[in-house]
C-alpha positions as CSV (number, residue, x, y, z in Angstrom):
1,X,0.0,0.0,0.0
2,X,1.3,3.3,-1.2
3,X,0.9,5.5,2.0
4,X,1.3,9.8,1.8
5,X,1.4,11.7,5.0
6,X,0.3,15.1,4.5
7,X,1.2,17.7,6.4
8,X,1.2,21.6,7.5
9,X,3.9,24.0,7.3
10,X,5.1,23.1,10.6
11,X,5.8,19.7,9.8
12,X,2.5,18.0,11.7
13,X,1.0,15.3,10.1
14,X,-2.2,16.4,9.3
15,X,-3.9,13.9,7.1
16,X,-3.1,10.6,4.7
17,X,-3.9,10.0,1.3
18,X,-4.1,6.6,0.0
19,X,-5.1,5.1,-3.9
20,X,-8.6,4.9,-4.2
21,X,-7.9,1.1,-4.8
22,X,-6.3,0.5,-1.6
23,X,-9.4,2.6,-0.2
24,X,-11.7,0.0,-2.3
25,X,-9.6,-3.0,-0.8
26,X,-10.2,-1.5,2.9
27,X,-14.4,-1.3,2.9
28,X,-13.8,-4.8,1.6
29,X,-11.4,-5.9,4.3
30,X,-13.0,-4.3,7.2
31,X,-16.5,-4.4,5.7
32,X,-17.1,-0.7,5.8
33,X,-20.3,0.5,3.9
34,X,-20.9,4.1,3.1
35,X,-24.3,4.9,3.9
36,X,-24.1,8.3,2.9
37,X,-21.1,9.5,1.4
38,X,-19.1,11.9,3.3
39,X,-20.9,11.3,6.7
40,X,-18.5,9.9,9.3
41,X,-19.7,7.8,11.6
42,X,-18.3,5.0,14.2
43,X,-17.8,2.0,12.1
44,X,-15.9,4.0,9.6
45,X,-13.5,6.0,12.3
46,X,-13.0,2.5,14.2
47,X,-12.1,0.9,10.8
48,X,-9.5,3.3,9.7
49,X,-7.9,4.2,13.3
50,X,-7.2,0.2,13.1
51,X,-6.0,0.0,9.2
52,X,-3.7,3.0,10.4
53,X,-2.6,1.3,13.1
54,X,-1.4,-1.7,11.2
55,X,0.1,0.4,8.8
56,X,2.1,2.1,11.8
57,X,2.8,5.6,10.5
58,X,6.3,7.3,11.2
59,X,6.0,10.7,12.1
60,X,9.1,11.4,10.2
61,X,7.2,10.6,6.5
62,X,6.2,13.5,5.8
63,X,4.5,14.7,2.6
């Protein structure tokens, strides 16, 4: 998985943007379904936090 770390001008790590196929691959993996696009809700944040921390981020990739 191709992982980019956004971040601000002060160097935090403010966001991460991954290929929309490894997004695809994740609703399948974790079985998330968008009810309404763009809506966060529970399963969705519990999903990614987990996905994230398996893909154990380094403060120190920036983007």
């Amino acid at each position: 998985m191709d992982v980019k770390y956004l971040s601000d001008d002060k160097g935090k790590i403010t966001g991460v943007f991954i290929a929309i196929e490894d997004w695809e691959q994740l609703q399948k993996q974790y079985n998330i379904s968008l009810a309404a696009a763009g809506a966060p809700n529970a399963q969705l944040q519990n999903s990614l936090s987990a996905a994230l921390a398996k893909a154990k981020p380094d403060a120190t990739d920036n983007a």
